[in-house]
Structures are given as structure tokens and as C-alpha cells.
TIVO-2410 file (N, C-alpha, C; in nm, 3 decimals):
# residues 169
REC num residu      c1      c2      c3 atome chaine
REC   1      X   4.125  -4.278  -1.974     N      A
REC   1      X   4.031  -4.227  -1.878    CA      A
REC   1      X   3.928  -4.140  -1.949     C      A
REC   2      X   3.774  -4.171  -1.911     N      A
REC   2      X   3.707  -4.098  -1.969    CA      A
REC   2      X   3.669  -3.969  -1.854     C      A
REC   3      X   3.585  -3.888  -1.907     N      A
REC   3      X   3.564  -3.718  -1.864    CA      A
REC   3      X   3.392  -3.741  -1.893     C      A
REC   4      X   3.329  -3.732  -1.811     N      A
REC   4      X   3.231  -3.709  -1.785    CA      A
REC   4      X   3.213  -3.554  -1.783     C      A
REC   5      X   3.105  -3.524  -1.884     N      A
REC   5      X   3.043  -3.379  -1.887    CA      A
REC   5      X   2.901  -3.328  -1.877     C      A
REC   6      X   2.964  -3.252  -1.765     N      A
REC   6      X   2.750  -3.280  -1.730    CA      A
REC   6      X   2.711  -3.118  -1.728     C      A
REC   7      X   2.579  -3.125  -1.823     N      A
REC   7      X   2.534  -2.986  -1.885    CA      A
REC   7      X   2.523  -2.933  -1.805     C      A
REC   8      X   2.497  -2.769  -1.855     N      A
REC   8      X   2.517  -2.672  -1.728    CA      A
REC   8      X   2.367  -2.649  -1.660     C      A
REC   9      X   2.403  -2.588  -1.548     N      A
REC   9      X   2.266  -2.581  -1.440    CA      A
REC   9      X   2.254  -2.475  -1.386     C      A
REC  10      X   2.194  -2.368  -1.343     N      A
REC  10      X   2.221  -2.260  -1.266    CA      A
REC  10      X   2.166  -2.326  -1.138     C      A
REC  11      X   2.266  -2.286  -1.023     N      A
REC  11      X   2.290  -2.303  -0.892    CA      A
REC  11      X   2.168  -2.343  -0.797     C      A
REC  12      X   2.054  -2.249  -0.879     N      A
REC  12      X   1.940  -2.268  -0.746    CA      A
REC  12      X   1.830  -2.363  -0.872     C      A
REC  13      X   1.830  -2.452  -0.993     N      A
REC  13      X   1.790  -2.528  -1.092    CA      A
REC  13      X   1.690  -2.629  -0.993     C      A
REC  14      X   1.631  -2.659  -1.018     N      A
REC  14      X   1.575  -2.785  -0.904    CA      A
REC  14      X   1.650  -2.930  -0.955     C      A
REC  15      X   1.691  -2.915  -1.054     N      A
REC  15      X   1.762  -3.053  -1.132    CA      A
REC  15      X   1.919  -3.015  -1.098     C      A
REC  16      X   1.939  -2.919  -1.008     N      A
REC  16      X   2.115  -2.933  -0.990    CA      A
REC  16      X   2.092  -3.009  -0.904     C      A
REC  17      X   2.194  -3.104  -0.899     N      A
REC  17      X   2.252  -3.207  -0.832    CA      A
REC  17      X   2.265  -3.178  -0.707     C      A
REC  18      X   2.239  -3.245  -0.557     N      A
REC  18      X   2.252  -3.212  -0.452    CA      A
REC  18      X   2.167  -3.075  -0.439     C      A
REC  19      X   2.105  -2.984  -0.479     N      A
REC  19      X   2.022  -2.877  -0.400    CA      A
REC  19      X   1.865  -2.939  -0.424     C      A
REC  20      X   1.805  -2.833  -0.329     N      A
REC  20      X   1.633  -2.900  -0.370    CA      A
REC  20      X   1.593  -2.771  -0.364     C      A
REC  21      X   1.487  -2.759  -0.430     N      A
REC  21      X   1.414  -2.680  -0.495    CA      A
REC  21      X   1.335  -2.574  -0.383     C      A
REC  22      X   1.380  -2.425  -0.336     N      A
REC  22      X   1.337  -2.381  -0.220    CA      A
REC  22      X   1.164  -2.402  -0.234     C      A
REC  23      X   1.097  -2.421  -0.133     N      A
REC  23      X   0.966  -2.394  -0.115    CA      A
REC  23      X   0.895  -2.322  -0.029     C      A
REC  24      X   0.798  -2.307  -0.053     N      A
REC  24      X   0.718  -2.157   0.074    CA      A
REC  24      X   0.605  -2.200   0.126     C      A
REC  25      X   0.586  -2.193   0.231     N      A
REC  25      X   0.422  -2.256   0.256    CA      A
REC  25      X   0.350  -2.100   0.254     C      A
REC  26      X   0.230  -2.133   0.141     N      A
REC  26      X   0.142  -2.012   0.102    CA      A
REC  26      X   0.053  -1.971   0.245     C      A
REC  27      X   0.029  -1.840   0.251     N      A
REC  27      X  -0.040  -1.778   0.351    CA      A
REC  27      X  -0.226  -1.773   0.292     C      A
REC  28      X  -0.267  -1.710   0.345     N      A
REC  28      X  -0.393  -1.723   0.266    CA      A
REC  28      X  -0.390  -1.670   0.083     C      A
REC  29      X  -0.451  -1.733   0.032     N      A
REC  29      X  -0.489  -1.717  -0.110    CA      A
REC  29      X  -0.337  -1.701  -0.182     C      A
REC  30      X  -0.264  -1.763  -0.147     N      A
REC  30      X  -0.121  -1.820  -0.178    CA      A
REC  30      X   0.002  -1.699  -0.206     C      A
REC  31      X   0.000  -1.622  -0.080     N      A
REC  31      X   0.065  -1.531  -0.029    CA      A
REC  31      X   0.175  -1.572  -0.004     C      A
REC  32      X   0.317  -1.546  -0.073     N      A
REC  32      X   0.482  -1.602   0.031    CA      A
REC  32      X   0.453  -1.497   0.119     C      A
REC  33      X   0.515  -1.523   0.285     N      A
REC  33      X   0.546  -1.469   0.336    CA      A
REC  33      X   0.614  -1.336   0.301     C      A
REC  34      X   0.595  -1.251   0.421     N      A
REC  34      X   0.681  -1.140   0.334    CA      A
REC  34      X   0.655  -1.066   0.214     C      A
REC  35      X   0.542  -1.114   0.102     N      A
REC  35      X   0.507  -1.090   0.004    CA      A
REC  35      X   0.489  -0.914  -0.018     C      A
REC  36      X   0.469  -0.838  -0.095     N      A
REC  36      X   0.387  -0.688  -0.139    CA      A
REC  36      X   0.251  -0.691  -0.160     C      A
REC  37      X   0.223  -0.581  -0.088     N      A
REC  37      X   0.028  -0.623  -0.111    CA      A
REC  37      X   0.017  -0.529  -0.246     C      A
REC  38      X   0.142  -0.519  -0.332     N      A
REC  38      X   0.071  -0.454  -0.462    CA      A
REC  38      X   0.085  -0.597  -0.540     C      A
REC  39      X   0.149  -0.671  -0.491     N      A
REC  39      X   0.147  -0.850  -0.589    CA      A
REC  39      X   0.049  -0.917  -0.561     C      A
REC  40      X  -0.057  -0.884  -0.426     N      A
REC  40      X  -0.113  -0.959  -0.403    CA      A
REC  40      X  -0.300  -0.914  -0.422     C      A
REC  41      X  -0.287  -0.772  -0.387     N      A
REC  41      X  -0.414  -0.723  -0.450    CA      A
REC  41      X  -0.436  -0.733  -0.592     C      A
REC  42      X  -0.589  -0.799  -0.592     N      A
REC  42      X  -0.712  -0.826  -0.685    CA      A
REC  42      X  -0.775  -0.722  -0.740     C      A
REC  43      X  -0.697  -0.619  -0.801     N      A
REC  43      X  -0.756  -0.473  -0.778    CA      A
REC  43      X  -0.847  -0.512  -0.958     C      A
REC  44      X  -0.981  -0.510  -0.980     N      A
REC  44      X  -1.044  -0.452  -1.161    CA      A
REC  44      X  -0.926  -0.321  -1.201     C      A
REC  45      X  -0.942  -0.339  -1.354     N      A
REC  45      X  -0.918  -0.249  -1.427    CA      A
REC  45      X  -0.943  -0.077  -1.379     C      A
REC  46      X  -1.052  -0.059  -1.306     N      A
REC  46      X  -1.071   0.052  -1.295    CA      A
REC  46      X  -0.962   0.088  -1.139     C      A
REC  47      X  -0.980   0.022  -1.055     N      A
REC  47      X  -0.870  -0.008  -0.957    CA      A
REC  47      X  -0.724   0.040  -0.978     C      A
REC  48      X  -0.701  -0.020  -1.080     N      A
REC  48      X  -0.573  -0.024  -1.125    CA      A
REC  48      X  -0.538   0.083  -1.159     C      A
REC  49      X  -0.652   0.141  -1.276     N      A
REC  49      X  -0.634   0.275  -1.324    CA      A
REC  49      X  -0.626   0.366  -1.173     C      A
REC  50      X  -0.714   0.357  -1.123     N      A
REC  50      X  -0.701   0.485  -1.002    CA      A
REC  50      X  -0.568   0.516  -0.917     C      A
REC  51      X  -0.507   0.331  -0.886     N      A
REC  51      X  -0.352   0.355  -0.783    CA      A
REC  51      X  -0.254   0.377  -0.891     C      A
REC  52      X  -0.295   0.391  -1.038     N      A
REC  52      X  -0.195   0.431  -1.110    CA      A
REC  52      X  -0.165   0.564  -1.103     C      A
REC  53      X  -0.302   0.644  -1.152     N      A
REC  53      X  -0.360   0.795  -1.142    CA      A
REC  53      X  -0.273   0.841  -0.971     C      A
REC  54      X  -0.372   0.777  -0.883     N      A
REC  54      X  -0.263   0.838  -0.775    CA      A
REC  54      X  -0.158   0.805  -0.737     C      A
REC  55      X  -0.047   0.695  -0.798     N      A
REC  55      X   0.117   0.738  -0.827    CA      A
REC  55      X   0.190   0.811  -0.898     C      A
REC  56      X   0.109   0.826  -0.994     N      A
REC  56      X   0.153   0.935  -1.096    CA      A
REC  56      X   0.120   1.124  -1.042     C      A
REC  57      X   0.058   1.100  -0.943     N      A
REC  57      X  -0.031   1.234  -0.929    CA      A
REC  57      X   0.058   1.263  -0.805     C      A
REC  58      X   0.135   1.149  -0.723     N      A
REC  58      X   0.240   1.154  -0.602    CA      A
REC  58      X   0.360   1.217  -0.666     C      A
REC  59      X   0.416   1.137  -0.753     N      A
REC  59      X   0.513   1.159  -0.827    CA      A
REC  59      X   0.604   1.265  -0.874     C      A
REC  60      X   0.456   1.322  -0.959     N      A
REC  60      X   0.432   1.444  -1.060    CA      A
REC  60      X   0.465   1.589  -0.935     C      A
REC  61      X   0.398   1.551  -0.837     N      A
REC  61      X   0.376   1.695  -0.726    CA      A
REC  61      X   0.469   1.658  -0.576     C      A
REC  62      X   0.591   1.574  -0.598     N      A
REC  62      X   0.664   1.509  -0.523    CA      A
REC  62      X   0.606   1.520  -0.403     C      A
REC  63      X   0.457   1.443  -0.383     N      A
REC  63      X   0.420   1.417  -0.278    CA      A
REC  63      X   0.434   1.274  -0.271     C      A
REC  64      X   0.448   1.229  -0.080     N      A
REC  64      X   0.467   1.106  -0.055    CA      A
REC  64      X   0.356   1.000  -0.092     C      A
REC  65      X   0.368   0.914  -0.202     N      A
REC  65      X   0.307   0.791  -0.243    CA      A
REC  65      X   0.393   0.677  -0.195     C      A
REC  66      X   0.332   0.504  -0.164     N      A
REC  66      X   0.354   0.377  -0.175    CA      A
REC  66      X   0.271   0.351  -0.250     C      A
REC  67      X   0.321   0.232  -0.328     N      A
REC  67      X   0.271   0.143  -0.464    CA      A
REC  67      X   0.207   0.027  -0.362     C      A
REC  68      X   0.232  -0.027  -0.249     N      A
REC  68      X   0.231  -0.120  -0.128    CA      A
REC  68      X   0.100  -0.047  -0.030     C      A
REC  69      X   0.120   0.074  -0.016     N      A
REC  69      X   0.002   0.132   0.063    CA      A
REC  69      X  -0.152   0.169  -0.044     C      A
REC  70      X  -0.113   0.197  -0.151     N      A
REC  70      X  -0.225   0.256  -0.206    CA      A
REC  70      X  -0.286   0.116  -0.224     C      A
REC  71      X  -0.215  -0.002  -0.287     N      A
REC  71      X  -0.280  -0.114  -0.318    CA      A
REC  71      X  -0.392  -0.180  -0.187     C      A
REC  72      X  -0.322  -0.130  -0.063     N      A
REC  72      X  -0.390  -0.219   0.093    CA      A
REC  72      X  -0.504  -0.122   0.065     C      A
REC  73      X  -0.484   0.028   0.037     N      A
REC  73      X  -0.585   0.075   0.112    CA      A
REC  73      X  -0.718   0.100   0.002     C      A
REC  74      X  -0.658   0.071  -0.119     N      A
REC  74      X  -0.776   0.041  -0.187    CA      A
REC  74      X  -0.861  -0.085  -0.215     C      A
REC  75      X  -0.747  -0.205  -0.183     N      A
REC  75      X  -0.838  -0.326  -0.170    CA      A
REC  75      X  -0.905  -0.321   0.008     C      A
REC  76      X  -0.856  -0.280   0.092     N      A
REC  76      X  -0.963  -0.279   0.207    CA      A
REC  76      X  -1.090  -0.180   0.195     C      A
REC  77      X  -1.046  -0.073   0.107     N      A
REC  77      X  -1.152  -0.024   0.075    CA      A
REC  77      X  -1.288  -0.074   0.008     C      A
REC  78      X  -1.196  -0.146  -0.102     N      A
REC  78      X  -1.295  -0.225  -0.206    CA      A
REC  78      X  -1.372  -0.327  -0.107     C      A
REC  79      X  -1.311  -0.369   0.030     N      A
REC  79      X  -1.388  -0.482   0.082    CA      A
REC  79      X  -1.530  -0.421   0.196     C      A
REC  80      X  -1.507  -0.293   0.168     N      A
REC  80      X  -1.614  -0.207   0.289    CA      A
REC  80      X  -1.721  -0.210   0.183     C      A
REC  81      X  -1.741  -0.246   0.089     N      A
REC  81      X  -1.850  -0.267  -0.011    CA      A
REC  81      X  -1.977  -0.261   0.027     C      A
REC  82      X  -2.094  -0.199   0.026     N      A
REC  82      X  -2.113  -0.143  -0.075    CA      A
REC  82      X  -2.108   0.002  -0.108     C      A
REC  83      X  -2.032   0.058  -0.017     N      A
REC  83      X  -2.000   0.210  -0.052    CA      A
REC  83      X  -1.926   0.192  -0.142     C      A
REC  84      X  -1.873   0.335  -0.194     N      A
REC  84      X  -1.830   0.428  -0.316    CA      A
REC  84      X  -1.661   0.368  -0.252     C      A
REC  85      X  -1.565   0.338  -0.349     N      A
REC  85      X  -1.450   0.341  -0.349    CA      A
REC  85      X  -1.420   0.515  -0.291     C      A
REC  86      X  -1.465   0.610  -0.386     N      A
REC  86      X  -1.402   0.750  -0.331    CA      A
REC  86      X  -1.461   0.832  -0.235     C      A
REC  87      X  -1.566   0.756  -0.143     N      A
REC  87      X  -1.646   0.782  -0.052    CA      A
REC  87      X  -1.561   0.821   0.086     C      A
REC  88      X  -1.537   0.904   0.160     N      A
REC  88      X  -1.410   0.902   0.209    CA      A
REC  88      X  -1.506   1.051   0.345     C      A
REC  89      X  -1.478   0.957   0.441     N      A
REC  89      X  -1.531   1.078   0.598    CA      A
REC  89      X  -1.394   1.038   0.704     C      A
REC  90      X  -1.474   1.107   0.816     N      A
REC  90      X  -1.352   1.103   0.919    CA      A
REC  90      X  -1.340   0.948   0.970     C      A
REC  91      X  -1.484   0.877   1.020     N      A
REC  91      X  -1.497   0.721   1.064    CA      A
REC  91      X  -1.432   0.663   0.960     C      A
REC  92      X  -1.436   0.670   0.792     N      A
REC  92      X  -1.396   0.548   0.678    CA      A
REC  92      X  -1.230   0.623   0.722     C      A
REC  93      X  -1.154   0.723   0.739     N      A
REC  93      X  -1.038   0.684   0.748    CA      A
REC  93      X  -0.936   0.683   0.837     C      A
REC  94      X  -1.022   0.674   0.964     N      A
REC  94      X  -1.001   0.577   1.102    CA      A
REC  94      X  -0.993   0.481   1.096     C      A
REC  95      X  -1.077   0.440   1.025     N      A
REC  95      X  -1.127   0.285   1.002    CA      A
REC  95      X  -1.000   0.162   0.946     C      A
REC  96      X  -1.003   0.276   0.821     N      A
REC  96      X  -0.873   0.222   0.734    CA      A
REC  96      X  -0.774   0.184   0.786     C      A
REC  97      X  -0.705   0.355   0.869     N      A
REC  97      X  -0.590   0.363   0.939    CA      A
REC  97      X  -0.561   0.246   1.049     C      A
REC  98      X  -0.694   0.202   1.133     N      A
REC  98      X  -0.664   0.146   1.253    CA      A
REC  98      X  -0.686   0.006   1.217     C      A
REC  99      X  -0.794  -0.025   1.137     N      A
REC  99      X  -0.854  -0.174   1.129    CA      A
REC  99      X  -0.829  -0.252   0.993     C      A
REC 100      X  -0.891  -0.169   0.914     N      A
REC 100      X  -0.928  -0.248   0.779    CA      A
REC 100      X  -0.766  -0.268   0.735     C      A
REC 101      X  -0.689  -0.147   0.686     N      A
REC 101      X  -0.548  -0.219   0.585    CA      A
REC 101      X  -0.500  -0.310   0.684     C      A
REC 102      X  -0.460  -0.334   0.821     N      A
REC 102      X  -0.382  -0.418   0.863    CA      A
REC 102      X  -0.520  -0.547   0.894     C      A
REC 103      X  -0.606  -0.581   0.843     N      A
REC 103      X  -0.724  -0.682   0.862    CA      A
REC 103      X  -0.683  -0.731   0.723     C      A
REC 104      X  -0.711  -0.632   0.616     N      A
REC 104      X  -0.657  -0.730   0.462    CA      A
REC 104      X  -0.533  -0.784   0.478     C      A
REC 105      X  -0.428  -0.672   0.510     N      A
REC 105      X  -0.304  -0.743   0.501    CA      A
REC 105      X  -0.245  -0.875   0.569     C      A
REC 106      X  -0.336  -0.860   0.722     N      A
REC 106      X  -0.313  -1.016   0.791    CA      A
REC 106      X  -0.370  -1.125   0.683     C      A
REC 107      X  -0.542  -1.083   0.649     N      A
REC 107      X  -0.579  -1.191   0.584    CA      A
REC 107      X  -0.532  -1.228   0.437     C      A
REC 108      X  -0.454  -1.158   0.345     N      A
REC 108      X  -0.332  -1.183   0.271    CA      A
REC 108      X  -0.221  -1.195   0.318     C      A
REC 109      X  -0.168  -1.212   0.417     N      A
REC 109      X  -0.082  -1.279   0.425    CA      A
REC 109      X   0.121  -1.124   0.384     C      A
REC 110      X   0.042  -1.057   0.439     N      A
REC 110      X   0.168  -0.930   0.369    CA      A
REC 110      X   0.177  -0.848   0.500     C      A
REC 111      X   0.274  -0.785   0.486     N      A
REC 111      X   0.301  -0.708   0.616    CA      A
REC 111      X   0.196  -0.567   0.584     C      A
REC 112      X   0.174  -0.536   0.651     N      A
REC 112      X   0.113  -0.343   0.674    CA      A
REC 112      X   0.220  -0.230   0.601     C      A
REC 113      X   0.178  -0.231   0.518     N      A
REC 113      X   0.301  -0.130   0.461    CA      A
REC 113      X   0.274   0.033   0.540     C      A
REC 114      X   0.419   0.068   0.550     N      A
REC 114      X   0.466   0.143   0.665    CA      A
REC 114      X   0.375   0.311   0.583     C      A
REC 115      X   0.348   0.317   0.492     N      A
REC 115      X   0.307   0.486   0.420    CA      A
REC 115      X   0.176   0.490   0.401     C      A
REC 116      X   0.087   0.433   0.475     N      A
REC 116      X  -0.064   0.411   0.460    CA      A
REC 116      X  -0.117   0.593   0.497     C      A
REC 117      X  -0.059   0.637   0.597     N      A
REC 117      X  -0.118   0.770   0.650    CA      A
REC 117      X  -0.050   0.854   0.547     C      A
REC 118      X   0.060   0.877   0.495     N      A
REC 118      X   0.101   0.935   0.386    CA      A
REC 118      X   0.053   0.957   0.238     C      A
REC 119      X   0.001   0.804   0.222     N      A
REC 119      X  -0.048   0.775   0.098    CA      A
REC 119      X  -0.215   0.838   0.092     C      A
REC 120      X  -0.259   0.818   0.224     N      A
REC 120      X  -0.390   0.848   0.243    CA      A
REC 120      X  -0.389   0.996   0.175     C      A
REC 121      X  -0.323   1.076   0.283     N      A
REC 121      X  -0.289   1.253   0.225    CA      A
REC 121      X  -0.304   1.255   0.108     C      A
REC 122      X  -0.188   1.171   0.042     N      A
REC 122      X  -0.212   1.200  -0.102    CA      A
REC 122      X  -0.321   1.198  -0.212     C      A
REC 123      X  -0.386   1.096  -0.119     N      A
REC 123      X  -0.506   1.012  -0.218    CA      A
REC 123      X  -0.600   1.112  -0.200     C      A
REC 124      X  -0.653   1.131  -0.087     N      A
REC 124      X  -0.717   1.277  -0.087    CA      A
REC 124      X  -0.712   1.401  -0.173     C      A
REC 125      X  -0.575   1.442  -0.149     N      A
REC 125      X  -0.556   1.541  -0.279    CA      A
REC 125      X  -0.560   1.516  -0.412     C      A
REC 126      X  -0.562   1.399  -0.432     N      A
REC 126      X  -0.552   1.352  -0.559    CA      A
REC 126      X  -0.644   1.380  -0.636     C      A
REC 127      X  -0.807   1.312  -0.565     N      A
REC 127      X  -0.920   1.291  -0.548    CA      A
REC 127      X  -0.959   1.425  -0.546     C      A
REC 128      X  -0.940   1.475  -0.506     N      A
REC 128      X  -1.012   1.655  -0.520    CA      A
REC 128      X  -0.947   1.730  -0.592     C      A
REC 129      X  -0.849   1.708  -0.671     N      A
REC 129      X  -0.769   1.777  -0.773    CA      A
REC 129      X  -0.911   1.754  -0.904     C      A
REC 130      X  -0.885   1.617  -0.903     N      A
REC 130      X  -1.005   1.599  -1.059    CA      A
REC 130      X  -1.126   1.522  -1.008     C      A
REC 131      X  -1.180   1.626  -0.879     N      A
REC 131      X  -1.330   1.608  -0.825    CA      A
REC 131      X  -1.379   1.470  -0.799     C      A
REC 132      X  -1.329   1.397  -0.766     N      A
REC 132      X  -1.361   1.275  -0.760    CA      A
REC 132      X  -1.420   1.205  -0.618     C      A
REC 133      X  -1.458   1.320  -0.534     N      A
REC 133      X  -1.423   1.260  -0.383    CA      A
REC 133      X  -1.584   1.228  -0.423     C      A
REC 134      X  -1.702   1.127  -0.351     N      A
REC 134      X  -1.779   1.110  -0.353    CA      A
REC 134      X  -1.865   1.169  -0.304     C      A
REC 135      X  -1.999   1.179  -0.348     N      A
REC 135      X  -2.086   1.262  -0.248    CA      A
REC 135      X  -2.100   1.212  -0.082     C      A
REC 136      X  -2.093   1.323  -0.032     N      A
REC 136      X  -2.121   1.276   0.147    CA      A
REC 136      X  -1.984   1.209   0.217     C      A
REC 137      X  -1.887   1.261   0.107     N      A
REC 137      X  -1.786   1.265   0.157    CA      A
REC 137      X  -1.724   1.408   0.255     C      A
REC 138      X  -1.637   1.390   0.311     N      A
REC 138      X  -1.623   1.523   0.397    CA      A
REC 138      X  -1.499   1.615   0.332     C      A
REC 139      X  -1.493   1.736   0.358     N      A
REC 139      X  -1.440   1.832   0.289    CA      A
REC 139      X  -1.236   1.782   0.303     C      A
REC 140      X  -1.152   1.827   0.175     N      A
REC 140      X  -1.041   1.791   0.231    CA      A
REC 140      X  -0.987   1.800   0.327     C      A
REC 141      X  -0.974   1.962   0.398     N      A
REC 141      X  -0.939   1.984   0.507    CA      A
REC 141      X  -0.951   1.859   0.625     C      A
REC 142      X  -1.081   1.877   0.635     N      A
REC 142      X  -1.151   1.712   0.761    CA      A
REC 142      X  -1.093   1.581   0.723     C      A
REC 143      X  -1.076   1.625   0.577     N      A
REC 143      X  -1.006   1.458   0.600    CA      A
REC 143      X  -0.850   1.449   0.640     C      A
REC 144      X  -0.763   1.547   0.581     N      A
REC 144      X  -0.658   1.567   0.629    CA      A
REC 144      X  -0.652   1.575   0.799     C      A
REC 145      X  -0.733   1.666   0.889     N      A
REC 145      X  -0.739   1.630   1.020    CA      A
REC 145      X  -0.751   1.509   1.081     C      A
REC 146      X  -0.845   1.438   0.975     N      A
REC 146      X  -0.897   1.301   1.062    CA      A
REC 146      X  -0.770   1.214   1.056     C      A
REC 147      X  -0.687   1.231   0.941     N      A
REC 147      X  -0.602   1.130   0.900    CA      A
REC 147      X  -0.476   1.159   1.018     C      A
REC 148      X  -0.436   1.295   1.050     N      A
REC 148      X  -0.365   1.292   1.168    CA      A
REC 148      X  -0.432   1.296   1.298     C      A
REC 149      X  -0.524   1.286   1.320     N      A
REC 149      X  -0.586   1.258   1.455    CA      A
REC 149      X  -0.577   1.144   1.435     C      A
REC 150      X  -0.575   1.049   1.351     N      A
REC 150      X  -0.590   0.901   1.380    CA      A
REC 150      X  -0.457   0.881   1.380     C      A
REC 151      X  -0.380   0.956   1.365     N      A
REC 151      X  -0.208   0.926   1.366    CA      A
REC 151      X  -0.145   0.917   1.264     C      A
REC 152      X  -0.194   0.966   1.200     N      A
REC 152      X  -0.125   0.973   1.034    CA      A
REC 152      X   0.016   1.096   1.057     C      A
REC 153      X   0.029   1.091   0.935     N      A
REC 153      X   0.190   1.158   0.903    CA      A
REC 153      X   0.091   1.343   0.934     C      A
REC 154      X   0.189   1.410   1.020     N      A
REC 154      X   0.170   1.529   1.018    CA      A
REC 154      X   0.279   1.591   0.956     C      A
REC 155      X   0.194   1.691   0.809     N      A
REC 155      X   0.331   1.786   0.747    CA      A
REC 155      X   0.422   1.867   0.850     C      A
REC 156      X   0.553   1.853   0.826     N      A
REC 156      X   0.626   1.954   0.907    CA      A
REC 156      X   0.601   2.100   0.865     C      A
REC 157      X   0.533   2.145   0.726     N      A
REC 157      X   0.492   2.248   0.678    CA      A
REC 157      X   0.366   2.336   0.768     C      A
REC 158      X   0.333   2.227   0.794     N      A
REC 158      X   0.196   2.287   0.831    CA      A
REC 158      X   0.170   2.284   0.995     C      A
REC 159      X   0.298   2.332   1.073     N      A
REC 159      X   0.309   2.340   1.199    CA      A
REC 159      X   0.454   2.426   1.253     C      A
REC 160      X   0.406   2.529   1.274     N      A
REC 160      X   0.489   2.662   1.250    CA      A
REC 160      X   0.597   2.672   1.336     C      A
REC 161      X   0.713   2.675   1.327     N      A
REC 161      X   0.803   2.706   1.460    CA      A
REC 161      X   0.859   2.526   1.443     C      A
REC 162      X   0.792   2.413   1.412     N      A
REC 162      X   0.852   2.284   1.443    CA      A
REC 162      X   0.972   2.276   1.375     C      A
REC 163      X   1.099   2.236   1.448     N      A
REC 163      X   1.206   2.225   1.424    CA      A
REC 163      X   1.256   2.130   1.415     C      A
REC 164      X   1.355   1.981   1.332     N      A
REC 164      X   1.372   1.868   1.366    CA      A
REC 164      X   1.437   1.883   1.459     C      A
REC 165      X   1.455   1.780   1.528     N      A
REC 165      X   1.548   1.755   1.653    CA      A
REC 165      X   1.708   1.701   1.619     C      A
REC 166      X   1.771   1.730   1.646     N      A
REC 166      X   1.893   1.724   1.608    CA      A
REC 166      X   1.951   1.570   1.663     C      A
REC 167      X   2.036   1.532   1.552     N      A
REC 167      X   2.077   1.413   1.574    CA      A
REC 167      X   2.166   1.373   1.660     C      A
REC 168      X   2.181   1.244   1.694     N      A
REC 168      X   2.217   1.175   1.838    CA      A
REC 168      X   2.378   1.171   1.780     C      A
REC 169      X   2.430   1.162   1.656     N      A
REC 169      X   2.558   1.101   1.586    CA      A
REC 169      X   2.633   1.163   1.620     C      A
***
């Protein structure tokens, strides 16, 4: 009797025997479902440098950053063209908050990442740490207001007496 030996394959191989090869139908500009809009943003070199600068600048001052939010909100930014990337008032981050990141992210094909109002905060401070906010931009303070008037993350720091609410468990 002979023994047939058949080379090895890892499980999900498209050449293993009996499985087929999973496939995805691409969303726009060949988005998987489900995808990260930091895999999927087109960000230039200088782009890159900046959501690096402000993860590192989150990080460093354990303020709340996403690698997923900074990427949406600087490629929807990049798409409000022809303003200043660091051009930043109360309307541009309404705008952001309500329309533009979840407008890129539908039209890539990625969910809305959940730290956009968080990340915003940060980016702000970031941006006025090493002067960068653009001219005719509005002062930090205003932007920090605008960002929770539009519903952004309000610090528990910065609202006196607020207490968490105690858990249901």
C-alpha cells in the first residue's frame, strides 16, 4: 500500500483543498468593510507628519488621542480645500463634528470612529502648543466651547461639583 503525502498548507491557503479563498466586495476606493480610516486615508507626507505630531503630543500629556479619528478628521479636513489644514473656527468644527468626518467615512467606506470630539480637543491644544493654529482662526478657548456645544466630549475637570453616577452592578 502506498501513502500519499501531500505538502503542507496553512488552513485559510487558497490552494488548501476544499476551502476557497475568503473575498470582500470593496466599498468605495477599495475599502473592506469595517476597514480603519487610518488604512484608508491618503494623507501627503506633511499629513502624516502632523497626525503623528498630534499622537505623540496625546500620548506624551496623556491626553485622549485616536489614530482612526485624527486620520477622518484630517482627511475631511484636507477635502474642505482650499482653506488652511490648521484653519480651525467654531462653523469648521461643527462642520467636522456633524457632517464632514462621517461624509468621508461613508464615502470610504469605514465606520465614524467613536473619539472625533476628543481628538478634536487634543488637536487644538496641540496646535497652539507650537503656534500652529492658522490665521483667522478662533482663540482656543472658542474652540474648545464650540467643540462641546456641538457635542463633543466635555472634561469632567472642567465642571465643578460633577460627580460620576454610580454604577447599576
Amino acid at each position: 500500500m502506498t501513502t500519499r503525502v501531500l505538502p503542507f498548507r496553512r488552513s485559510g491557503d487558497a490552494t488548501s483543498p476544499g476551502r476557497r479563498p475568503r473575498r470582500h466586495r470593496p466599498g468605495p476606493h477599495g475599502a473592506r468593510p469595517g476597514g480603519r480610516a487610518r488604512d484608508v486615508a491618503r494623507l501627503d507626507p506633511n499629513l502624516r507628519a502632523l497626525r503623528r505630531d498630534l499622537l505623540a503630543f496625546g500620548v506624551a500629556r496623556g491626553r485622549p488621542v485616536d489614530a482612526d479619528a485624527a486620520s477622518a478628521v484630517l482627511a475631511a479636513k484636507v477635502a474642505r480645500a482650499p482653506e488652511p489644514v490648521e484653519l480651525l473656527d467654531d462653523d469648521i468644527v461643527t462642520e467636522l463634528l456633524w457632517v464632514d468626518v462621517f461624509a468621508w467615512c461613508g464615502d470610504h467606506g469605514v465606520p465614524p470612529p467613536t473619539a472625533v470630539a476628543a481628538t478634536l480637543h487634543t488637536w487644538v491644544d496641540q496646535l497652539a502648543s507650537v503656534g500652529r493654529l492658522a490665521p483667522g482662526s478662533d482663540g482656543v478657548d472658542a474652540l474648545h466651547d464650540a467643540i462641546n456645544a456641538a457635542g463633543g466630549v466635555i472634561e469632567q475637570a472642567s465642571l465643578p461639583g460633577l460627580e460620576p453616577a454610580p454604577s447599576a452592578g
